[in-house]
C-alpha positions in Angstrom: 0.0 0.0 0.0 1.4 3.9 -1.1 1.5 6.3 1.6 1.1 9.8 0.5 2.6 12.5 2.8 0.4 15.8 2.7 1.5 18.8 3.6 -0.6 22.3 3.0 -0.3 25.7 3.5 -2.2 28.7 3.7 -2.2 31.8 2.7 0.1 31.3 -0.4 -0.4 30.3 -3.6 1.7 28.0 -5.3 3.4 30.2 -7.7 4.2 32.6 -4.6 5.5 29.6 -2.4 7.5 28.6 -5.7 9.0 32.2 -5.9 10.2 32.3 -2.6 11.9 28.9 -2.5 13.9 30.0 -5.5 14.6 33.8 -4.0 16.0 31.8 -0.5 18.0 29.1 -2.9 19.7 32.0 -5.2 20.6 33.9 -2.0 22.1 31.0 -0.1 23.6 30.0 -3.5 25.0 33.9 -3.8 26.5 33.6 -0.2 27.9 30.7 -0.6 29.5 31.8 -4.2 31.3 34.9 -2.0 32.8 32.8 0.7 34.2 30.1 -1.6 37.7 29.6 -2.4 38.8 26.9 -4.4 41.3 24.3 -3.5 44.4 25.4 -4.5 47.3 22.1 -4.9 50.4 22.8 -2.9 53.1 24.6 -4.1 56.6 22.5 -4.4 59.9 24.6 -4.3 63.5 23.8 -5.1 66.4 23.9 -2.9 67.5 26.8 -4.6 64.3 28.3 -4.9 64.0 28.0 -1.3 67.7 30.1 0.0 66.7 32.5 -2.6 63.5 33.5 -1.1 65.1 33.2 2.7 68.2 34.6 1.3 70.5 31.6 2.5 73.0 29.2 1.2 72.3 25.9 0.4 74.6 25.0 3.1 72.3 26.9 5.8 69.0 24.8 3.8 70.8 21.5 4.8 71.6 22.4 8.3 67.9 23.5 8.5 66.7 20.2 7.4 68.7 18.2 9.5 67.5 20.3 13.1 63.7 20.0 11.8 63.4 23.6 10.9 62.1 22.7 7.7 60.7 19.6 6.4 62.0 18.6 2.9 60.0 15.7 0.5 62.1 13.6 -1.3 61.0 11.8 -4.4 64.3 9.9 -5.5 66.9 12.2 -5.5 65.0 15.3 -6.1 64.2 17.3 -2.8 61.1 19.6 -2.5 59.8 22.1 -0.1 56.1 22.9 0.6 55.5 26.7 0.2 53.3 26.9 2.9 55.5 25.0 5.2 58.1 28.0 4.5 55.8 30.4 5.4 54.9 28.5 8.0 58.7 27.9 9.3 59.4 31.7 9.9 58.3 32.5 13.1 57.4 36.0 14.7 59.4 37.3 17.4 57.8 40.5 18.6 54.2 39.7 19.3 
């Protein structure tokens, strides 16, 4: 047996309940169209990109790397730094 689920309303006519379900959808859709940013994929830098935006040698990278200041990703012998994570490494001092 079909059960139908009934529900009414008063006061409004279909069209008018129609208009306002697609005013509230278009502005939710609106609000949400402002506050979205897209996923951006992360950014991976060379060694020497890397000293030449913190203005070190690659000597100063590789004594970095080994005390955990930054975190390199290896992919055979290629090694590759997270932009974020750079941004991320330098840390305020006068707060």
């Amino acid at each position: 047996m079909l059960e139908k689920n009934v529900t009414q309303v008063f006061g409004i006519t279909p069209a008018e309940l129609k208009q306002d379900i697609i005013q509230d959808v278009r502005k939710e859709l609106n609000e949400l169209s402002q506050n979205f940013q897209p996923v951006r994929p992360p950014e991976y830098l060379t060694r020497k990109e890397v000293a030449a935006i913190l203005k070190v040698s690659l000597v100063t990278l590789s004594d970095w790397n080994s005390k955990g200041v930054l975190n390199p990703y290896r992919l055979g012998n290629l090694i590759r730094y997270k932009r974020s994570e750079i941004d991320e490494a330098l840390i305020k001092i006068n707060k």
